[in-house]
C-alpha positions in Angstrom: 77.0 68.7 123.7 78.0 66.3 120.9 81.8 65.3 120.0 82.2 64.6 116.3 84.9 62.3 115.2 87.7 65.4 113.3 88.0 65.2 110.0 91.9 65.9 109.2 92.9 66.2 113.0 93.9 63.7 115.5 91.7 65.2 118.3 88.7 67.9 117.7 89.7 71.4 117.9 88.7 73.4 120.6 85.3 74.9 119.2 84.1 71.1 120.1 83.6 72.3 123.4 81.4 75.1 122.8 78.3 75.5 124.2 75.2 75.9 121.7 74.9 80.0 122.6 79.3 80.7 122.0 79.2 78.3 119.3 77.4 80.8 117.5 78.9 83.8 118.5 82.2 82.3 117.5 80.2 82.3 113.8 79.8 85.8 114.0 83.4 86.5 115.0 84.3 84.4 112.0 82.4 86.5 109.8 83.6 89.6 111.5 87.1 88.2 110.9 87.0 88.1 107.2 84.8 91.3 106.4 87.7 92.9 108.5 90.4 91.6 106.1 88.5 92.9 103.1 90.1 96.5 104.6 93.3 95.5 103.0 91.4 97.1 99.8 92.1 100.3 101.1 95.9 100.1 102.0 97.5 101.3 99.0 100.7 99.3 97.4 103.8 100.0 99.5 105.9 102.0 97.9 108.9 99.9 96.9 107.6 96.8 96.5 109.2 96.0 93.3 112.2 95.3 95.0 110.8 92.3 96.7 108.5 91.2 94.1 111.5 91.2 91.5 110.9 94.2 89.4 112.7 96.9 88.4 114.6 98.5 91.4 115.2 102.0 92.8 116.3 103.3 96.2 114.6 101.0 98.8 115.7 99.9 102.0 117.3 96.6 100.8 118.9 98.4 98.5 120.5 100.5 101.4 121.3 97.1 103.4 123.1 95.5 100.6 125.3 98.9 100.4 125.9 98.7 104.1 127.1 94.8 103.8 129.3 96.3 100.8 130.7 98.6 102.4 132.0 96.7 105.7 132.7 94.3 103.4 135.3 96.7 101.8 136.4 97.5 105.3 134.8 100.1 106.6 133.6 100.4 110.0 129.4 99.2 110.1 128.3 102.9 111.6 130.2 105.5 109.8 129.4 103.1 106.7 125.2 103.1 107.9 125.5 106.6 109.0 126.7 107.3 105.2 124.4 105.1 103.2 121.6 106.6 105.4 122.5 110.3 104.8 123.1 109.1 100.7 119.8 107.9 100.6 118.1 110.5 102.1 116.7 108.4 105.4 116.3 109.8 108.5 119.0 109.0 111.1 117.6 109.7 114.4 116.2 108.0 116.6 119.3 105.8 116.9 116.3 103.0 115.6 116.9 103.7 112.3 120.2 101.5 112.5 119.6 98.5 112.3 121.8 96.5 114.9 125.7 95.3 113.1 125.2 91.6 113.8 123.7 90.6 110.5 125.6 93.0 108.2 128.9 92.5 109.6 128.2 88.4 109.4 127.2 88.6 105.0 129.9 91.2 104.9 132.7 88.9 106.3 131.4 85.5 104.4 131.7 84.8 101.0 129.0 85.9 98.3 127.7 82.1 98.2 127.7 81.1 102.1 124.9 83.2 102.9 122.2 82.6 100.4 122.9 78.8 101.7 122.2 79.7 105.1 119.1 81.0 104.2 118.2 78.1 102.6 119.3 75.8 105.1 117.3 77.5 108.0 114.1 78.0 105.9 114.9 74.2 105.7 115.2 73.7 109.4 112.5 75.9 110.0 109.9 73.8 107.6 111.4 70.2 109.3 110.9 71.5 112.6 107.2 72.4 112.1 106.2 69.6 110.0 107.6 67.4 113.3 106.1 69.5 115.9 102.7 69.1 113.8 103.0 65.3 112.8 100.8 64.3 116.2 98.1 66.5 114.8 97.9 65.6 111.6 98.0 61.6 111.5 97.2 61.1 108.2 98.7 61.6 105.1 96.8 64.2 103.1 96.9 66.8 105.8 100.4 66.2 106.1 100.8 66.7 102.5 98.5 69.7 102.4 100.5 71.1 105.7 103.5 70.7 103.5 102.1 72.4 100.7 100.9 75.9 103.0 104.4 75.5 104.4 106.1 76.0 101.3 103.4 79.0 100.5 104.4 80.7 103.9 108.4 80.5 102.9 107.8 82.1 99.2 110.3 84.9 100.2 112.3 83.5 102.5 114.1 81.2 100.7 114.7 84.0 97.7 118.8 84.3 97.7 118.1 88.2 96.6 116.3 89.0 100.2 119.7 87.4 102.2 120.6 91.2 103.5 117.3 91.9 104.4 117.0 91.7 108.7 113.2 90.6 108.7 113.8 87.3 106.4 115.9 85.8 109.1 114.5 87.3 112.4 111.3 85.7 111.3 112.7 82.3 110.4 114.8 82.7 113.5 111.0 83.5 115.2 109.9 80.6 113.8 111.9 78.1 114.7 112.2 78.8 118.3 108.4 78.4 118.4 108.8 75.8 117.0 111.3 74.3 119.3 109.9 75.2 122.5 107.8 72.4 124.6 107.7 72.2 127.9 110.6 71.8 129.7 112.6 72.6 126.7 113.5 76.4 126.5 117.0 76.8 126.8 117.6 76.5 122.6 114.4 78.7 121.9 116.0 81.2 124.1 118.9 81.7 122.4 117.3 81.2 119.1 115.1 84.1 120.0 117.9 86.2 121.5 119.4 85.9 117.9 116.4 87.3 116.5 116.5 90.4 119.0 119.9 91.2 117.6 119.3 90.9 114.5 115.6 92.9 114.2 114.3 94.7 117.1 110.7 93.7 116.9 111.5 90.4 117.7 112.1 91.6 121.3 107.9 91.6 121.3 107.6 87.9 120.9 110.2 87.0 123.7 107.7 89.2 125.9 105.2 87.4 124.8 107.0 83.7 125.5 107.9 85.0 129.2 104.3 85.7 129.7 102.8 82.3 128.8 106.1 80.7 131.0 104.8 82.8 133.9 101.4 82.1 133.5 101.9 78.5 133.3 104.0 78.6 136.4 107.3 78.1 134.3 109.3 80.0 136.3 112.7 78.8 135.0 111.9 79.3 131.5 110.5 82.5 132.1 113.7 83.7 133.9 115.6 82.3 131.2 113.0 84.6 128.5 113.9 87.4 131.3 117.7 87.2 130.9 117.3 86.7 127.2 115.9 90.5 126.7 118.3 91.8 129.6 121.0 90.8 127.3 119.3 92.4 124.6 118.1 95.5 126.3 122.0 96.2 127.3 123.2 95.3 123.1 120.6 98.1 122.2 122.0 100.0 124.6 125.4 99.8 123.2 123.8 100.0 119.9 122.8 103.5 120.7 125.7 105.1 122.1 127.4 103.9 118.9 125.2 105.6 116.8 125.4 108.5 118.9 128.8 109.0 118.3 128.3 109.2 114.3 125.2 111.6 113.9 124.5 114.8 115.2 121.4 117.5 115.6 121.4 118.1 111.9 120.7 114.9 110.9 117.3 114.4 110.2 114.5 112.7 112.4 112.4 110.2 111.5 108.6 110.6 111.1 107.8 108.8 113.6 106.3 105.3 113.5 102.2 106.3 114.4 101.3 104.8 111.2 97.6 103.9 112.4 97.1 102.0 109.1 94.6 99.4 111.1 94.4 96.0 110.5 94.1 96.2 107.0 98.2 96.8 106.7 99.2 93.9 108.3 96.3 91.7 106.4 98.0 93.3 102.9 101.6 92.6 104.3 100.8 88.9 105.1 99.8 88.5 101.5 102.5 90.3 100.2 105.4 88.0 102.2 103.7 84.8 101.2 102.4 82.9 97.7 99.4 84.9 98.4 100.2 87.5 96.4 100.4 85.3 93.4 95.6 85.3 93.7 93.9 88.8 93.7 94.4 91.1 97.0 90.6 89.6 98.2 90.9 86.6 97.9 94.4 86.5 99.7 93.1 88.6 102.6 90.2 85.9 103.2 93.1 83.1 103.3 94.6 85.5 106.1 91.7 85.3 108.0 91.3 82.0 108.0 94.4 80.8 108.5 94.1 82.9 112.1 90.8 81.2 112.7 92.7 78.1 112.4 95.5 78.5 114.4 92.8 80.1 116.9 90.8 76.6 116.8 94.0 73.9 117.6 93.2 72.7 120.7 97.1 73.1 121.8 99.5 75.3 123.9 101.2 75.9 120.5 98.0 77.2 119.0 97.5 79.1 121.1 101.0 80.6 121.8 100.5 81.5 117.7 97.1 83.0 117.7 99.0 85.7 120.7 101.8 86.1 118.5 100.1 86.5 115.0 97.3 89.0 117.2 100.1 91.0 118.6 102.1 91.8 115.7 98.5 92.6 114.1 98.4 95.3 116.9 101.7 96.6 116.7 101.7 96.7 112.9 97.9 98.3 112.5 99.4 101.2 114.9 102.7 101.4 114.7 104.1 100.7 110.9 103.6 103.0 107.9 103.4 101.9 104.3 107.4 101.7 103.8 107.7 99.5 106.2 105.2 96.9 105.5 108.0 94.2 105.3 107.2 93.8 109.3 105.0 91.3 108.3 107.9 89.0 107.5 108.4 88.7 111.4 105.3 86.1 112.0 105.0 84.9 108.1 107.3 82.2 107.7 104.0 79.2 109.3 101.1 81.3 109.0 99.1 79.0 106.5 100.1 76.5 108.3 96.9 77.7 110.5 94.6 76.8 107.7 94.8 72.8 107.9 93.4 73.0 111.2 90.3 75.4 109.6 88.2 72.3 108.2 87.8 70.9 111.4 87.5 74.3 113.2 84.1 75.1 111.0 82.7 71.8 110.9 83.4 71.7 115.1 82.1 75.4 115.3 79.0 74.8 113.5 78.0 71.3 114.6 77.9 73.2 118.2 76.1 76.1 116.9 73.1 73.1 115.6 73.4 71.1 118.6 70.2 70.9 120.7 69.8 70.1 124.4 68.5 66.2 124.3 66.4 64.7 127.2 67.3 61.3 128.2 64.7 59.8 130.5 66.2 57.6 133.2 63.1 57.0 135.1 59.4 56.0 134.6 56.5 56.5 137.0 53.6 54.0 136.5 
């Protein structure tokens, strides 16, 4: 089994230590990989995209967020104000889901117009420092630092857009972000609550604080994982405040949400990547190829991190591919803000991946008969 000095990397990735036989199956699940983004061909544009791409608007969910800041703003309470936007625009208002939680609108409502746009910056900011530390081990020299830099600023494309500040997925997923990025071993506390933020600001965030108790457990972090534990107690009982609120401002005739069974596959949340990042500035193709190998990357770095990502990024695949319809392809956002960071580790990763595919079993002779 040969070790090849890495190319970008300061140690090889984990395909290194492949074995001739799963070197080469790992080339097929490459392969596999990208023909399966190409099924972001078939997932037709989500309806209201213009809104985040900057075109002419009409009656999309920002838009319904930005009335709900507006109107706490003018002093009205946040769920006879939702309630009302919700019913004005025709949404569904039951389940009690279909409220998003107060914390975010009552904060832009009770700031001035120009304090949070700066926020946003300054935590995309944080975000972008935070990774480019956490990765500076990794990447010891100065061109995959600079190229890091580069993806990083291709992953933030609409996060840092002032006109996205009321919309709940923008900071939940920065807010994601950064506590992964935080969190190392024996530091957990300021993830925790960095992710408990995220809960209460979008619910789906709830599924990577799952996910960050799981890997404490497993890796006999007990404390931390209590401490992940406690986080979603706290935000288990918010939601269920959250819902008796709402309760007490709709009634039968409302109307009920469709449901959330999308079952748009993997090719949704391929598409939805693209759409959050610069991505969508190269054709829909090409785009979805960058997708898949920017989770082969992440797959390949031989670190707890990587592979902490590669559970996140898979899991959200899952619950988006079931779970969200067109209109809400903006769940994407939740695991966008680093995801080409994933593809400076992707040089390496192939070269590794097939150098063991091409390695052959060599015979050293230690002894002669005469």
């Amino acid at each position: 089994m040969s070790r090849t000095t890495p190319l970008w990397l300061a140690t090889p990735t984990r395909f290194a230590a492949l074995k001739r036989n799963r070197a080469r199956i790992g080339l097929v699940i490459l392969a596999v990989l990208l023909l399966a983004t190409l099924t972001a061909l078939a997932i037709p544009t989500p309806p209201g995209l213009d809104a985040v791409s900057g075109g002419e608007r009409h009656q999309t969910d920002l838009m319904l967020y930005e009335a709900i800041v507006a109107g706490v703003k003018g002093g009205g309470n946040y769920y006879a104000v939702a309630a009302d936007a919700l019913r004005a625009g025709a949404y569904p208002l039951r389940p009690f889901l279909t409220f998003r939680l107060p914390g975010l609108a009552t904060i832009l409502a009770a700031l001035p117009l120009w304090v949070p746009p700066l926020l946003q910056f300054l935590l995309a900011f944080t975000v972008a420092a935070t990774w480019m530390l956490r990765l500076r081990p990794s990447l010891p020299r100065t061109l995959p630092m600079l190229a890091g830099g580069i993806l990083l600023a291709g992953s933030m494309l609409a996060f840092v857009q002032p006109g996205l500040v009321a919309f709940h997925e923008i900071w939940a997923g920065l807010l994601v972000a950064l506590s992964l990025g935080m969190r190392k071993p024996g530091r957990w506390i300021e993830p925790v609550a960095i992710a408990l933020a995220a809960m209460l600001i979008r619910e789906t965030a709830a599924l990577y604080a799952i996910l960050m108790l799981a890997f404490a457990w497993l890796e006999g972090e007990r404390r931390e994982a209590i401490g992940w534990g406690v986080a979603l107690a706290a935000f288990g009982a918010a939601l269920g405040v959250h819902a008796y609120a709402v309760a007490g401002v709709t009634g039968p005739l409302d109307a009920m949400s469709p449901g959330w069974a999308g079952l748009q596959g993997f090719g949704l949340f391929v598409k939805s990547l693209t759409l959050a990042t610069a991505l969508q500035l190269i054709p829909l193709w090409a785009g979805a190829l960058v997708v898949g190998l920017a989770l082969f990357g992440w797959a390949a770095w031989d670190d707890p991190l990587g592979l902490r990502m590669i559970a996140i990024l898979s899991a959200y695949a899952a619950v988006i591919g079931i779970f969200a319809r067109l209109d809400t392809f903006y769940w994407g956002l939740m695991v966008a803000p680093v995801l080409l960071l994933g593809l400076v580790f992707v040089p390496d990763a192939i070269r590794d991946l097939v150098t063991q595919s091409l390695d052959r079993k060599r015979i050293t002779v230690t002894h002669v008969t005469r």
